[in-house]
DSSP file (Angstrom, degrees, kcal/mol; ACC not computed):
  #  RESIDUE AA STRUCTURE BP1 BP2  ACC     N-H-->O    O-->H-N    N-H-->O    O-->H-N    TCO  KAPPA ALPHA  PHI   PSI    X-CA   Y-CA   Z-CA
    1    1 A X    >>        0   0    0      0, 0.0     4,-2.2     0, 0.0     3,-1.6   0.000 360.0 360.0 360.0 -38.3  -12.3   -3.4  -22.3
    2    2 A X  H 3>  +     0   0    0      1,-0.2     4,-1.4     2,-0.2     5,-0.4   0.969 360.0  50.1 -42.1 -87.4  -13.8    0.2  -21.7
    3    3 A X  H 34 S+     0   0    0      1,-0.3     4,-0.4     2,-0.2    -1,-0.2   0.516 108.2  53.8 -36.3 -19.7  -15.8   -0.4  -19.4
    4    4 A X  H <> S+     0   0    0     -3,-1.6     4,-7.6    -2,-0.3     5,-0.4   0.751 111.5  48.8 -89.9 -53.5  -12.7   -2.4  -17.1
    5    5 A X  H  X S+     0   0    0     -4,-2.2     4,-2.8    -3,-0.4    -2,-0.2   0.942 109.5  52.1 -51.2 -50.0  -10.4    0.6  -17.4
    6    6 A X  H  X S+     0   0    0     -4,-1.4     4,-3.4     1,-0.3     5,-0.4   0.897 114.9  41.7 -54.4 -48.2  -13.5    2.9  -16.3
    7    7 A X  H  > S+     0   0    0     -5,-0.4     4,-2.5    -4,-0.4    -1,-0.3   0.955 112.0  57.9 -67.5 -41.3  -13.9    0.6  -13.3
    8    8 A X  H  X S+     0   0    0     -4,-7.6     4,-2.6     1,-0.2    -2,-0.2   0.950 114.6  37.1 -55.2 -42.4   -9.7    0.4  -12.8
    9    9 A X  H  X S+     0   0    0     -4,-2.8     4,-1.6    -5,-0.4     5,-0.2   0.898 111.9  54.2 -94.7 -26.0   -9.4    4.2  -12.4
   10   10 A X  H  X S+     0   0    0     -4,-3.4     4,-3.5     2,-0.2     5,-0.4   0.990 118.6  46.8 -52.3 -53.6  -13.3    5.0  -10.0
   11   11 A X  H  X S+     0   0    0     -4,-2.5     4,-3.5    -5,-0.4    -2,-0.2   0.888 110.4  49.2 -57.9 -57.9  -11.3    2.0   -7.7
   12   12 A X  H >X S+     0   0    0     -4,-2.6     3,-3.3     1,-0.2     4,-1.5   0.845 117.3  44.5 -27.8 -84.5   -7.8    4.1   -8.0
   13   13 A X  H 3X S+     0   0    0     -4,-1.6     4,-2.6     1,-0.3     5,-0.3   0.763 116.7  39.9 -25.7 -64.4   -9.7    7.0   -6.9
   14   14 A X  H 3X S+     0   0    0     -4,-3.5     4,-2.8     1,-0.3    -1,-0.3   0.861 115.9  51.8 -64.4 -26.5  -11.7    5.6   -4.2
   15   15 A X  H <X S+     0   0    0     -4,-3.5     4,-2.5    -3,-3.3    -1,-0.3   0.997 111.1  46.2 -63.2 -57.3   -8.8    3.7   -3.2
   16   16 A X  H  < S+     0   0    0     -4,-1.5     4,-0.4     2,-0.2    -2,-0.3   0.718 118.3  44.3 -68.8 -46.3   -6.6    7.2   -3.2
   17   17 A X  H >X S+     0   0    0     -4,-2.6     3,-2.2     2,-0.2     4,-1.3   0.979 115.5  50.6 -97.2 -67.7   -9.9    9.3   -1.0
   18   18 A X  H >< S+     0   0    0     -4,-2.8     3,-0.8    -5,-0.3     4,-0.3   0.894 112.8  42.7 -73.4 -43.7  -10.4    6.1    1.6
   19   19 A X  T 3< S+     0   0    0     -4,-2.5    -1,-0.3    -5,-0.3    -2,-0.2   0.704 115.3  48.1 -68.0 -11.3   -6.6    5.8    2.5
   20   20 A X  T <4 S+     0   0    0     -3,-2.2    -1,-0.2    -4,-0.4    -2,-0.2   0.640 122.6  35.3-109.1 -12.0   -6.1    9.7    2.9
   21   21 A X  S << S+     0   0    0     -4,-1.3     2,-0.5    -3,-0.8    -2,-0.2   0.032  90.0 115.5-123.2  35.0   -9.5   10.0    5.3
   22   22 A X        -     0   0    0     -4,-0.3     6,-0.1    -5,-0.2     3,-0.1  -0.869  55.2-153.4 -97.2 135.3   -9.3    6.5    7.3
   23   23 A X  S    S+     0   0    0     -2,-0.5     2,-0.5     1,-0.2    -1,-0.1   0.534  74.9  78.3 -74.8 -17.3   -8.9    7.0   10.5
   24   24 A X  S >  S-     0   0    0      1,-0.2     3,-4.3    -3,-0.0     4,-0.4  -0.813  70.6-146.7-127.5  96.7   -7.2    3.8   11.3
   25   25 A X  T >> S+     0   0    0     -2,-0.5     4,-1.5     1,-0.4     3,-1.1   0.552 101.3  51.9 -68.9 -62.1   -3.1    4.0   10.0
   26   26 A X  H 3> S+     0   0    0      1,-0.3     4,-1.3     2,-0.2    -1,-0.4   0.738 108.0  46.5 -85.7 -19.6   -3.5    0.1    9.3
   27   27 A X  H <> S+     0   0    0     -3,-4.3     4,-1.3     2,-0.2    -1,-0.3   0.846 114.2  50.8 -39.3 -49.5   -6.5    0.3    7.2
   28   28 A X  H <> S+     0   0    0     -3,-1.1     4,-2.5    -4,-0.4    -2,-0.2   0.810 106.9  48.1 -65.3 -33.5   -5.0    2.9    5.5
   29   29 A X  H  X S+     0   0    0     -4,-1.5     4,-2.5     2,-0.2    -1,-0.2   0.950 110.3  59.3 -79.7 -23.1   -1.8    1.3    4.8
   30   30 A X  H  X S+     0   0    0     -4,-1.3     4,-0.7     1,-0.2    -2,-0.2   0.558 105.7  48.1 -45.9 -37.9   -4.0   -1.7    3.6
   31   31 A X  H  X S+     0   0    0     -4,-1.3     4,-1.5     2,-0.2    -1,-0.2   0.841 104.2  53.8 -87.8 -50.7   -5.5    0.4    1.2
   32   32 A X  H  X S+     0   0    0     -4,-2.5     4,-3.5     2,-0.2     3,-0.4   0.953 105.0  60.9 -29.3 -64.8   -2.4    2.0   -0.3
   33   33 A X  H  X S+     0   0    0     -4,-2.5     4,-2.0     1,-0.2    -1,-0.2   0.911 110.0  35.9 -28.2 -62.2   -1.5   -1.5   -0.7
   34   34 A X  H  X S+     0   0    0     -4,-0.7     4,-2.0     2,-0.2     5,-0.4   0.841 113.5  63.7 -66.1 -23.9   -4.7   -2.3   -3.1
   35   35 A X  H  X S+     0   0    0     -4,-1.5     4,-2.0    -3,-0.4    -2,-0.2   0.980 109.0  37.3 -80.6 -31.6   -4.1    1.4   -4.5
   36   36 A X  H  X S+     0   0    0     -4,-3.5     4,-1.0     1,-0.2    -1,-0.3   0.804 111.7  55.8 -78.9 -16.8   -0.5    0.3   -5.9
   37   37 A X  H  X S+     0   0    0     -4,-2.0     4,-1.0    -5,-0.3    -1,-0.2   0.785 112.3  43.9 -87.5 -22.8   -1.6   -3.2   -7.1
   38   38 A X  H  X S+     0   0    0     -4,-2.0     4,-2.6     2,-0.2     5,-0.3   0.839 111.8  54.4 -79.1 -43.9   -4.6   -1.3   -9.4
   39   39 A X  H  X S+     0   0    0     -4,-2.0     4,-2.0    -5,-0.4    -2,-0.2   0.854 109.0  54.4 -61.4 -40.3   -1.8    1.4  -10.5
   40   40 A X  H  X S+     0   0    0     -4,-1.0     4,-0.8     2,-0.2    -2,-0.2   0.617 109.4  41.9 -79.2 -16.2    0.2   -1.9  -11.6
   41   41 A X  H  X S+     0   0    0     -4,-1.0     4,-2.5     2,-0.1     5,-0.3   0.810 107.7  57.1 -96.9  -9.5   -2.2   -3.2  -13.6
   42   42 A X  H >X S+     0   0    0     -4,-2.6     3,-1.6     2,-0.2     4,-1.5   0.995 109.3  52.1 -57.0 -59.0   -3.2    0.1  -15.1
   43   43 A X  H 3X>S+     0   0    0     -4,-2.0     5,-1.5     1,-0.3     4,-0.8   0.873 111.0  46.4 -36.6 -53.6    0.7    0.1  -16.1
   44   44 A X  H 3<5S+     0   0    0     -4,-0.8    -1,-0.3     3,-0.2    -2,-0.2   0.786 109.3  50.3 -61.9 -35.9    0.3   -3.3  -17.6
   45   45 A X  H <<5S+     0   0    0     -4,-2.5    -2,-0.2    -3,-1.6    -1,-0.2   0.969 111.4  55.5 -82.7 -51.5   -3.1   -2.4  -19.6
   46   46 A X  H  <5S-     0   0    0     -4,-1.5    -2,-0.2    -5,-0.3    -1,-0.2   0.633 126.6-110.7 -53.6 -18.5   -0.8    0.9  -20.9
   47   47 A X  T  <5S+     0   0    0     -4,-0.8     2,-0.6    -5,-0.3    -3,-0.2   0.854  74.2 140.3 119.9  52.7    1.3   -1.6  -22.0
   48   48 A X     >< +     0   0    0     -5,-1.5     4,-2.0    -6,-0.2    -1,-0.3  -0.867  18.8 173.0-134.8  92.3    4.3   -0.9  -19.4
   49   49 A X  T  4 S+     0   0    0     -2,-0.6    -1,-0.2     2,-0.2    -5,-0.1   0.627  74.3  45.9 -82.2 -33.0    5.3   -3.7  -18.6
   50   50 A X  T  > S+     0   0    0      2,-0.2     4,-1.5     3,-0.1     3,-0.2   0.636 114.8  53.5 -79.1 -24.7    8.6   -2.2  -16.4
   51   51 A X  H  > S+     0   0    0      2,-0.2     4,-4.5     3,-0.2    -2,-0.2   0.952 108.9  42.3 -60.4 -76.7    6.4    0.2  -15.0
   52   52 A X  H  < S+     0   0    0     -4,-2.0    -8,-0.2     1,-0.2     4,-0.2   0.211 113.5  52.2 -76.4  15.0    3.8   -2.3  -13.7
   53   53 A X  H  4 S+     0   0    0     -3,-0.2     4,-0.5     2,-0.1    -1,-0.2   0.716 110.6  51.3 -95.0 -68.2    6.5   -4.8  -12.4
   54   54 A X  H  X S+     0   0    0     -4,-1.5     4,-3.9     1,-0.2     5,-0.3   0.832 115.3  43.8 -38.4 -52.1    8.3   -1.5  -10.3
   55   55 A X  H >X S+     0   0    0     -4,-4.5     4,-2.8     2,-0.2     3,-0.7   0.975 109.1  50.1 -69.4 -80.6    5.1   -0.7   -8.8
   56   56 A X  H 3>>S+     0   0    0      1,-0.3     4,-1.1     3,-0.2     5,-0.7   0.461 127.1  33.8 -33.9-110.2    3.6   -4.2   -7.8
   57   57 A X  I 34>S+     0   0    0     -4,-0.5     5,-3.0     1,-0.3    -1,-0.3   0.221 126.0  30.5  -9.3 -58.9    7.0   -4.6   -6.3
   58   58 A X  I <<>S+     0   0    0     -4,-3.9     5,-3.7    -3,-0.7     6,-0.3   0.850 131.4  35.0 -61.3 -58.3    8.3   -1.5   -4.9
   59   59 A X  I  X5S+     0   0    0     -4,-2.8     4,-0.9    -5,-0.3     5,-0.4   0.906 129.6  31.5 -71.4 -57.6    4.8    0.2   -4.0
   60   60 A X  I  <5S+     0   0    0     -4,-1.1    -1,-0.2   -24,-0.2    -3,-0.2   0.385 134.4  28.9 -73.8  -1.1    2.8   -3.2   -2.9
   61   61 A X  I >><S+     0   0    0     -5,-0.7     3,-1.9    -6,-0.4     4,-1.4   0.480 125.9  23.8-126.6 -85.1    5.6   -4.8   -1.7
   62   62 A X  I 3><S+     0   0    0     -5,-3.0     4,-2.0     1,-0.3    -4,-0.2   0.849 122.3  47.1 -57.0 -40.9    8.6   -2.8   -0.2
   63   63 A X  H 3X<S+     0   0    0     -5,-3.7     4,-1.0    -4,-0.9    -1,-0.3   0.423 116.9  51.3-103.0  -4.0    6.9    0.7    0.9
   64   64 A X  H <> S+     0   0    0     -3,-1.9     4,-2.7    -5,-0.4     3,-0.3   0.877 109.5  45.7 -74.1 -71.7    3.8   -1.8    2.7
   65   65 A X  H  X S+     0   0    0     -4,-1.4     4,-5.5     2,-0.3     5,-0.5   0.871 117.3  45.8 -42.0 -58.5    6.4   -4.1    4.6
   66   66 A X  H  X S+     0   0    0     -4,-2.0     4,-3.0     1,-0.2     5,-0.3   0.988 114.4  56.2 -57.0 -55.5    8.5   -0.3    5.9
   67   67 A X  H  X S+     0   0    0     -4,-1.0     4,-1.9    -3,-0.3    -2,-0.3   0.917 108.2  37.2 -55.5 -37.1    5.1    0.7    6.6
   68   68 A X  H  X S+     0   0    0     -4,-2.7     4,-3.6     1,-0.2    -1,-0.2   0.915 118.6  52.0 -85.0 -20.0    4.0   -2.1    8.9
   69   69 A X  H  X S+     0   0    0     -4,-5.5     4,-2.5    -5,-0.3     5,-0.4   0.954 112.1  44.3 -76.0 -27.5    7.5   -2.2   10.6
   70   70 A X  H  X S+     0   0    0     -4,-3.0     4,-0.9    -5,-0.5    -2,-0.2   0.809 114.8  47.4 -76.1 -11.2    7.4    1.3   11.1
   71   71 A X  H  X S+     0   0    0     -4,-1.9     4,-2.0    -5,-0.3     5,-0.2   0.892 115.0  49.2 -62.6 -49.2    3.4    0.8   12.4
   72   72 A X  H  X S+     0   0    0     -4,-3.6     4,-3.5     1,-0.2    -2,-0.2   0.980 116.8  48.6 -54.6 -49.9    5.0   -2.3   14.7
   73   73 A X  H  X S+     0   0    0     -4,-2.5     4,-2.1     1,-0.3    -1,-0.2   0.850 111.5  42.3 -49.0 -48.0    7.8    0.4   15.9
   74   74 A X  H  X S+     0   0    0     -4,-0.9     4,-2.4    -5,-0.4    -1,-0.3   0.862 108.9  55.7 -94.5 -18.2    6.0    3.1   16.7
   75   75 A X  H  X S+     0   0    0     -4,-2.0     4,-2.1     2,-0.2     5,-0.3   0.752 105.9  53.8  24.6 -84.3    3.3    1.2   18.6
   76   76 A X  H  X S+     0   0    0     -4,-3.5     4,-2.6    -5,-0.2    -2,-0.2   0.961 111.5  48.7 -53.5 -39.9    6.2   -0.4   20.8
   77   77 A X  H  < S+     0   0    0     -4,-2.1    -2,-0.2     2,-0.2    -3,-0.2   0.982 111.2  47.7 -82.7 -32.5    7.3    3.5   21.6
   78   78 A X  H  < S+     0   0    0     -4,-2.4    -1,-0.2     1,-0.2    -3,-0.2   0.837 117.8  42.6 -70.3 -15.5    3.3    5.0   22.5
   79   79 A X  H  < S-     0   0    0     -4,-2.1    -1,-0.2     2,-0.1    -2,-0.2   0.698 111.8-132.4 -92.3 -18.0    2.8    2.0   24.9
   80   80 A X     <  +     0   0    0     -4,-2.6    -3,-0.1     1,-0.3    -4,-0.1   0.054  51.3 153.6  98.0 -17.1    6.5    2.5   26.2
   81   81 A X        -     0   0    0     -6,-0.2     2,-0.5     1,-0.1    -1,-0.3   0.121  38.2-134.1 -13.0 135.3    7.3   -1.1   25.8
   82   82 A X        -     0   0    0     -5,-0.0     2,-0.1     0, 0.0    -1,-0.1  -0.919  15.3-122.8-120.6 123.0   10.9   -2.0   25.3
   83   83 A X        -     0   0    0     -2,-0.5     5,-0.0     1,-0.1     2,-0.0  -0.268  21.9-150.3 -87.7 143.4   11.9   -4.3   22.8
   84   84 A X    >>  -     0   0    0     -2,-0.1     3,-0.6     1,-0.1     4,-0.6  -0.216  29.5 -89.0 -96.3-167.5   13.7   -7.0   24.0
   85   85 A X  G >4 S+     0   0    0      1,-0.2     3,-0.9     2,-0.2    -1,-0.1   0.907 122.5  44.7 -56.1 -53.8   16.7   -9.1   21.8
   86   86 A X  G 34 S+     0   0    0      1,-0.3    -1,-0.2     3,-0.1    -3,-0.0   0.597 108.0  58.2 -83.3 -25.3   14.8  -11.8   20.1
   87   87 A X  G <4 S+     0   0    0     -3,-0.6    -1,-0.3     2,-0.0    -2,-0.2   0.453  83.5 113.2 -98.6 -16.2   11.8   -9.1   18.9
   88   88 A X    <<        0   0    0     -3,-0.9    -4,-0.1    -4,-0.6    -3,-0.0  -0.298 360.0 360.0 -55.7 154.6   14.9   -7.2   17.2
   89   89 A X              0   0    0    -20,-0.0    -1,-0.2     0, 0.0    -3,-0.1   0.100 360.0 360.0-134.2 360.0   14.4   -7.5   13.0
């Protein structure tokens, strides 16, 4: 079980260094993504069970989805593209 935990927190890490120097904002958010689902099961091995629910949920779930509409959004406004009725969310 040592030896899992050791492996859960290098991956945090690596996860936490590759999303803050990837050059490419969906990679990055992609990675954030894996870095909050490894943060939720460290909550679960620490025996936080509310913890590692919040996270899964909040970080891997709601703060990805606002990140890729606000990737789709801003996107539409650097090509200049105008979003029509139906492309509305």
């Amino acid at each position: 079980m040592e030896i899992f935990r050791i492996i859960l927190l290098v991956t945090l890490v690596v996860c936490a260094l590759s999303a803050s120097f990837s050059k490419n904002i969906l990679t990055s958010i992609v990675i954030f993504m894996s870095y909050s689902l490894v943060m939720s099961i460290i909550w679960a091995i620490l025996q936080s069970p509310d913890l590692a629910i919040t996270e899964a949920a909040v970080g891997a779930g709601v703060t990805s989805v606002l990140f890729f509409i606000t990737l789709k959004k801003i996107r539409l406004i650097s090509t200049g593209k105008k979003e029509t009725p139906h492309e509305k969310e």
